[in-house]
N, C-alpha and C positions, 0 to 999 in steps of 0.2 A: 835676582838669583846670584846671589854674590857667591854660592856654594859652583855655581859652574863656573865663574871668571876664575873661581882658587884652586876648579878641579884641571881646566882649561891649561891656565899656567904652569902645573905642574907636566901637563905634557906635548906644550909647544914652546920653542926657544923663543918666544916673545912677550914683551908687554902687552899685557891684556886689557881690557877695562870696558865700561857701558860707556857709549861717545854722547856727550853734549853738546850745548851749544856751544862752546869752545872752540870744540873740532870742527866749525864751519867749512874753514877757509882748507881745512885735510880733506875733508870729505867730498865738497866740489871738486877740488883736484885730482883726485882720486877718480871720479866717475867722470870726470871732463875724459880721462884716460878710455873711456868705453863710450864713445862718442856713436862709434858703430852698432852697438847694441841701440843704444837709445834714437837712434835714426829708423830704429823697426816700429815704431809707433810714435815718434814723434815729426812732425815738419820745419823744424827748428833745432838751432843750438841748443843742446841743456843748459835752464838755469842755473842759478846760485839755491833760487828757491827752490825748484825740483829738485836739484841732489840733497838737497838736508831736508828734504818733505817727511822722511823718513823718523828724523827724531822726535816728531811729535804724535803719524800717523799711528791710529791704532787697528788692528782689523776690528770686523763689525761684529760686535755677540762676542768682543774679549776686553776685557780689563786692563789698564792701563800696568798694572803689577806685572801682565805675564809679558810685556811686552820687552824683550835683551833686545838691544843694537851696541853690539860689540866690535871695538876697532882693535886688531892687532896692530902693536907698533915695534917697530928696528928703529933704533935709537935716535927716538923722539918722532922719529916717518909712518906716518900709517900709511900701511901696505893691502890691508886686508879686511873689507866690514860685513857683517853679518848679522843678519835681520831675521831675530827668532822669536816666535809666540809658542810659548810650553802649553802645555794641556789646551789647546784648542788644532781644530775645532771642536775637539773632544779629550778628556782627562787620558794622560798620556800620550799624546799626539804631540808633536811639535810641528809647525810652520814654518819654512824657513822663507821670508819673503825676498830677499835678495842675497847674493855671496858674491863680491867684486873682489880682487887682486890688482896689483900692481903689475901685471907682466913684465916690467924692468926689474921688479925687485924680486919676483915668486918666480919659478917654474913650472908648471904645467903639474909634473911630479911633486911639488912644492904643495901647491892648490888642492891637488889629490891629498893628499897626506895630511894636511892642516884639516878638509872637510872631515876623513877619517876618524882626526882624534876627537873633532866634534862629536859626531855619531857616535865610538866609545863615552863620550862623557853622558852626554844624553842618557846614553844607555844604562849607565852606574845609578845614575839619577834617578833610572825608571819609568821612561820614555820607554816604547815599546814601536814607534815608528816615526818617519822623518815624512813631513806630502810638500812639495813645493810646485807652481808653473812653470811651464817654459812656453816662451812664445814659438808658437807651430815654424815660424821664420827664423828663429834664432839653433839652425843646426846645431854649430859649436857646442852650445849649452847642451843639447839634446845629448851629441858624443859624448860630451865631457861630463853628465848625471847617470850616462848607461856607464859610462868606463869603471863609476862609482857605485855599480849595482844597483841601478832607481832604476823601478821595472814605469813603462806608462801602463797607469790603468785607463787613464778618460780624456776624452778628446773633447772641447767645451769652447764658450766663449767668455772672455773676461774684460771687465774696465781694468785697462790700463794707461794712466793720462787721463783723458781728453775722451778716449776714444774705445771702444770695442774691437776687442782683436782675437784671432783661433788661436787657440793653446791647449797646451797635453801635460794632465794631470800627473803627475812621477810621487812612489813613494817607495820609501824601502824601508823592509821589517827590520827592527835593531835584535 
């Protein structure tokens, strides 16, 4: 969806782009940074291989086409990555499977704003809604998706890992 990387760009101060395997050694980095998150369901340090699991992972019943993992970068640093499946799990729907920052380099405000222009672009696109998880133990996310208008509709369980864990379904109408 190269139409969102060039709509994207136009409304955040950053290089945009879909991360390969290039971006390894950024992207471990990057989520080595949320070590805390990934202690909610894991019993180990994160991998090299768990943080880049992502560039190949597809969800299940989607196409490898719909699948964006986009890293924003400040010059040459990715800050920012973002794991989006368009029209699933239904036409118009987007997924968002993860959204990490840099906390040394984003702000809170920062974070908000950048998810923001997403959901506008989405929207231009004709996307009509965003559903993503949070894990039931990870508050912060919890605040930080209501602060951005993600109402919960459902309370569930999901593979995450290794392992089965409680989480609440968030989606917000664009």
């Amino acid at each position: 969806m190269q139409t969102l990387v060039e709509q994207l760009a136009k409304r955040l101060p950053y290089e945009i782009r879909v991360l390969t395997h290039d971006d390894e050694d950024q992207i471990y980095g990057l989520q080595q940074k949320h070590q805390s998150f990934f202690n909610l369901f894991l019993d180990h340090k994160l991998t090299r291989r768990e943080a880049v699991a992502d560039l190949d992972e597809v969800a299940s019943e989607a196409a490898a086409a719909q699948k964006y993992y986009l890293g924003l970068f400040s010059h040459g640093t990715l800050i920012a990555t973002l794991d989006l499946t368009v029209d699933y799990p239904l036409p118009q729907l987007v997924w968002l499977g993860q959204y990490f920052v840099d906390g040394d380099a984003i702000s809170e405000e920062q974070r908000a704003q950048i998810l923001t222009a997403v959901l506008a672009t989405l929207k231009d696109l004709t996307a009509v809604q965003v559903q993503l998880l949070v894990l039931k133990a990870d508050t912060d996310s919890q605040h930080f998706y209501q602060s951005v208008q993600f109402e919960e509709v459902s309370a569930t369980r999901s593979r995450v890992g290794d392992q089965f864990v409680d989480v609440f379904v968030y989606q917000r109408n664009l």
